[in-house]
Each structure stands twice: as C-alpha cells, then as structure tokens.
N, C-alpha and C positions, 0 to 999 in steps of 0.2 A: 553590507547587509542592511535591511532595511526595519523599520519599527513600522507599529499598527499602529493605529489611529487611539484605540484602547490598551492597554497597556496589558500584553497577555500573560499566560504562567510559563512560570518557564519549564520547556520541553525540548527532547530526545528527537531530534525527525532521522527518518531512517531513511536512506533513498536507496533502494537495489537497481546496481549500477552493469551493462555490460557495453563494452564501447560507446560509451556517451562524451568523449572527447570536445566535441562540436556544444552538446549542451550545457554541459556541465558549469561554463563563466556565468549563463542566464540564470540557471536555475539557485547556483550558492549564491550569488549578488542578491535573490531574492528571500532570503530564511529569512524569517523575525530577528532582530538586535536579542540579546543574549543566547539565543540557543545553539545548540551543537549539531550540527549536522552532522549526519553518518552514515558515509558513504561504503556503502558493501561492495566491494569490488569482487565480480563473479567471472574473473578468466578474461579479463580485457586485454586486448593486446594493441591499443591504441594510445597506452599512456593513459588512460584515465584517473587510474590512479594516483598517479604524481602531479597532474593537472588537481585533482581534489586537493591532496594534500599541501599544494603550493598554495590555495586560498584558502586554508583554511581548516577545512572538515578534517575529524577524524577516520581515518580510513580502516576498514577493517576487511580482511582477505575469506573470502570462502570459494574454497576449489568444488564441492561440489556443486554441480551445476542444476540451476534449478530458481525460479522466480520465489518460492515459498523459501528455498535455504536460504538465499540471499537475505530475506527480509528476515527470515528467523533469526540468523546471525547477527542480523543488525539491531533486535528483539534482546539481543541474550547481552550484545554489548551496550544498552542502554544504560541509563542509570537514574534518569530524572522521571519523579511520578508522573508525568503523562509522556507516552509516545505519540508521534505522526510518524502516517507513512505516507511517500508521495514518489510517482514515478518520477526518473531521474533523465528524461527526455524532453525538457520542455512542453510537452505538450498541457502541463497543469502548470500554477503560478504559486513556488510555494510559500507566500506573503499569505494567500489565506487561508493557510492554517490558522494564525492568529485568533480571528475569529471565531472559527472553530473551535480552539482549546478552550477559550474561556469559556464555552458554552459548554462543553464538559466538565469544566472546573467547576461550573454553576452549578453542576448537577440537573442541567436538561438533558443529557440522556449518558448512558453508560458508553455507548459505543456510534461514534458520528460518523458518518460515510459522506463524501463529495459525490451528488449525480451529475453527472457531467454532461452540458447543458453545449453542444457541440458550434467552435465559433469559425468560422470559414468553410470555403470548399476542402475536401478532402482530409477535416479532421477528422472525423469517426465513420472508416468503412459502413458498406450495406452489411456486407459480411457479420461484421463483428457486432452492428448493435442489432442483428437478429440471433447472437448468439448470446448477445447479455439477456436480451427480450426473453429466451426463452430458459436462462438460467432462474430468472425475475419469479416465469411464474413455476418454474419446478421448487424453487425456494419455497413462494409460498405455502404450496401445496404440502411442504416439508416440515414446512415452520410456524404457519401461519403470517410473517411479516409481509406486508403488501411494497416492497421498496420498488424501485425503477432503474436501479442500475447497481451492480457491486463492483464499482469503478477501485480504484487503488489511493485515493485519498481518504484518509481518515485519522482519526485519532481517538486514543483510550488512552485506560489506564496501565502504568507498567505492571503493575502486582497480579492486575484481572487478568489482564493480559497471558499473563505467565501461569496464572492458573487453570487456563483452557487448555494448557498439555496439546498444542498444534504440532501434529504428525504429519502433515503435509508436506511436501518440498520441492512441489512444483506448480501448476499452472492452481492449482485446488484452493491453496492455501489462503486467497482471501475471502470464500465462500464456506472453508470451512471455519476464519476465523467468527465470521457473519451466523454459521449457523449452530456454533457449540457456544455461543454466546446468549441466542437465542433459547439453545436448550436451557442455560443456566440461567435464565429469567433476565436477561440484561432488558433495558431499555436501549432499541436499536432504532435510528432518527437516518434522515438522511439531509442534506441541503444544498443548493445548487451555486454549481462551481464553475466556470469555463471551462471550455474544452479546445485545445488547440491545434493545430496539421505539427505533430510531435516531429521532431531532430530526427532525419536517419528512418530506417525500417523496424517496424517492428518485429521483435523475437517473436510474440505469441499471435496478435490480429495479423501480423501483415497479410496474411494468406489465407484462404479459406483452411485449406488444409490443420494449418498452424489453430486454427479460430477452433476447429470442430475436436482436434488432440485437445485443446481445453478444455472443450465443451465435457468430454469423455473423463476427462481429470475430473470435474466436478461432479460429475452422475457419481463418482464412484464415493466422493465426499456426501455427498446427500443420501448415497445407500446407507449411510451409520449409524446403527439404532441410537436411540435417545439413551444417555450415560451409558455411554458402556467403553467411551474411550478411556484412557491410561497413555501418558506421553513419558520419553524418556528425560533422563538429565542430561544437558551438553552442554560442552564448553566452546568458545568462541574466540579464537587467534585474532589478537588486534595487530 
C-alpha cells in the first residue's frame, strides 16, 4: 500500500464490492499506508472475497443486495473518525483519498465528493453522465448545492456520518447521503479526481436501462421533505 506525499489522518475506506476479482490487486496496492480497507462483499461469487482478504482488507459480508447496503455496512463496520468511500472497480485510484482526508480533517468542508474528471475513451458512458447531469441539477433545485457530479468518492466524518440515519440501500444512497447532509447545514465541496474505463461491467451505468432504475432511485430520495427522516439501528456481520 502506498503513502501520500502529506502525511494524512488515519481513516476507514469502505469499498462496496460485487465480483471485482480482476480489480481488486490494483485497487488495495493503492490505499494510503496505515489505513484499513473494507471491503463489503455483496453476493460475489468470483472469490472476491478471499482475494480481499488474502491482501489484506478486512472484509465484511452483506447478503442484502443493494450498492447503499453494501456501503452501509461497510459505514456500520467502521471505526476510525473519518470514512472514504471509493468504488472497488478500478475505475478511481484510491491513493487520493489521502488528499482529501486531510482537507476534511482541516475542516475545509464537512463532506468532500470526487468529480470525476473522465480519463480515456470509454471511461464514462453518454448514458450515464447525462443521468448524473441531470441528477446535478434536480439536486440543486432540492438543495440548493450547485455540485457537477455525485460520483462515489468521498469522504466525512464517521459520527456525522451516522447521524444522517441513511435509509437508502440501493442505487439512492449516495445522493441521499449528499442531500440529508445538505439539509443538516454541512458544508458540501467537491474536487476533481480521475476517472478511469473501470474493471468488468458495470451493476448500475452499464446500461441505459441500469442508469435510468438509478436515476428513479434517486427521484424518490429527493422527494423527502426537509427533516422529517428517522433511520433504524443495525448491526453489521464481519
């Protein structure tokens, strides 16, 4: 695993994982020197699993199926004050989180998002960055934040984190973590990140179809008045 150039705080990265077999050697080689990766295994049946846990990462099992359980799970087995989260596809590099932490550790902003800044042919469908495009500006209109992408890098705090009560648990759940966060006065940043032609197909963009069941995920996340969520307690099988 590798270190930052600055020496960052040490943090939890979560990666929700489902057959990433293929990626998985690029992406844990990549974590910052002391932190713990944690890898949520969601129904893989390529060994991903025991590939994680052979280099390394702590792995943690969730059979419900779903891109928000995975990461919840991976949320509920943290333990260090800052989490990341980062897709577990190669398609991001996750060295810079690093970066990122510290600049929430600084207190430049409460909740940091990667825009993902698309690097080759074939890394970021038409499809799918007209489906961010227009979650971007149904957000605003939601929340007022003017961001340009609610890509899946980012990083907060574990406590806030835990206190937005995120009921989502599937395609929703990083727009509802963006916009109950928003409602709670966070300071919401974004910064620009690489964007790669990711490992394998994707679960949610690969397809229009796939892109537009998101898209419909999220309408239903941005229909939710302002406070008035309530999330349960769970527990989380490592």
């Amino acid at each position: 695993m590798t270190s930052s150039a600055c020496t960052p705080p040490r943090a939890d990265l979560v990666l929700p994982c489902l057959d990433e077999a293929q990626a998985l050697p690029w992406v844990l080689e990549r974590v910052p020197a002391g932190w713990r990766p944690i890898v949520v295994d969601n129904g893989s049946t390529d060994g991903s699993a025991e590939i994680a846990r052979s280099l390394g990462a702590t792995v943690v099992h969730e059979s419900r199926r779903g891109f928000g359980a995975a990461c919840h799970a991976g949320l509920l087995a943290a333990r260090a004050d800052l989490v990341c989260f980062c897709d577990c596809d190669a398609s991001m590099d996750p060295g810079l989180l690093a970066a990122m932490a510290v600049r929430v550790a600084a207190g430049e902003a409460d909740l940091l998002l990667g825009r993902r800044r698309p690097q080759g042919r074939g890394a970021w469908p038409v499809h799918a960055r007209a489906g961010n495009l227009a979650l971007a500006r149904m957000l605003h209109r939601r929340t007022g934040l003017r961001l340009h992408d609610l890509g899946p890098m980012r990083v907060a705090r574990r406590e806030a984190l835990l206190g937005l009560d995120l009921t989502d648990r599937r395609s929703g759940y990083p727009l509802q973590m963006v916009v109950r966060a928003a409602d709670a006065g966070w300071r919401v940043a974004e910064t620009d990140v690489p964007y790669l032609p990711r490992s394998g197909t994707s679960k949610v963009t690969g397809t229009w179809r796939g892109t537009w069941q998101a898209v419909r995920d999220m309408r239903k996340v941005l229909a939710e008045p302002p406070g008035t969520h309530s999330g349960p307690t769970e527990g989380v099988r490592a």
